[in-house]
Structure formats: structure tokens, C-alpha cells
N, C-alpha and C positions, 0 to 999 in steps of 0.2 A: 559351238555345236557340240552337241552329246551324243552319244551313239548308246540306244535301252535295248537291251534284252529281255526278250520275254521266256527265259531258262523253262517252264513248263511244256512252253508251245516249239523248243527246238528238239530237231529230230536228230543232230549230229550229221546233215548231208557233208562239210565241209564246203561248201561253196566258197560261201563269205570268208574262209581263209583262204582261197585260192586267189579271190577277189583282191583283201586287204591282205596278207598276211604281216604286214607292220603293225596290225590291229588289234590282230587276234588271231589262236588258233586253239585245236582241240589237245584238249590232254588226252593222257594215258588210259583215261575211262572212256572216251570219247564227248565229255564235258567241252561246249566252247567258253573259253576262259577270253574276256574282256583286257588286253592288256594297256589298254588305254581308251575312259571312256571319254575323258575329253579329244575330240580331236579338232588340229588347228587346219588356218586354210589349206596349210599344203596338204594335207591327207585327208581334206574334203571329197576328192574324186573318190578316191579309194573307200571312203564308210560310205558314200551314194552308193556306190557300185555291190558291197557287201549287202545292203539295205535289197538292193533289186534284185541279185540271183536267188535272195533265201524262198524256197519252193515253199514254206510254210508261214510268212512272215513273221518271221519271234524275233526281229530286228527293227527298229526305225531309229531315227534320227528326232534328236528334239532339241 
């Protein structure tokens, strides 16, 4: 399982680190930075759940 951003289409809400934050969070710009785009089954729930709060979708799973 892979977790893609779509960096153009995100707006920086932080969701998806509030979601996963073993995953991913924003920088100092407000950049979300990928810190793991493979993820395995245990942090399967966690990149679903990031994938579903983003209000823009610039996240899926592939």
C-alpha cells in the first residue's frame, strides 16, 4: 500500500496529520511532507483515515 499526494491540489488544512501523524506532517511552510510513503498493514487504518478527512482530496492510496 502507497500513500500519493497530489502537492498542487493540497491546501495545508492538517487533517491528515491529525488523522495519521506517524505518516505525515506539515513543515515550517506549511508543506505536508510524506514521511513514509510506503505504508504497511499496521498503519493501514491510519493512511485510510488520512485519505478520507483531506476536504480537497490531494491524498489517495494506491
Amino acid at each position: 500500500m502507497r500513500i500519493v499526494l497530489d502537492r498542487p491540489r493540497c491546501e495545508g488544512h492538517d487533517l491528515c496529520e491529525e488523522a495519521a501523524p506517524r505518516l505525515m506532517h506539515l513543515d515550517d511552510d506549511g508543506e505536508l511532507v510524506l514521511d513514509r510513503e510506503e505504508v504497511g498493514e499496521a498503519d493501514a487504518g491510519l493512511a485510510n483515515a488520512a485519505v478520507r478527512v483531506c476536504p480537497v482530496a490531494a491524498l489517495r492510496i494506491a
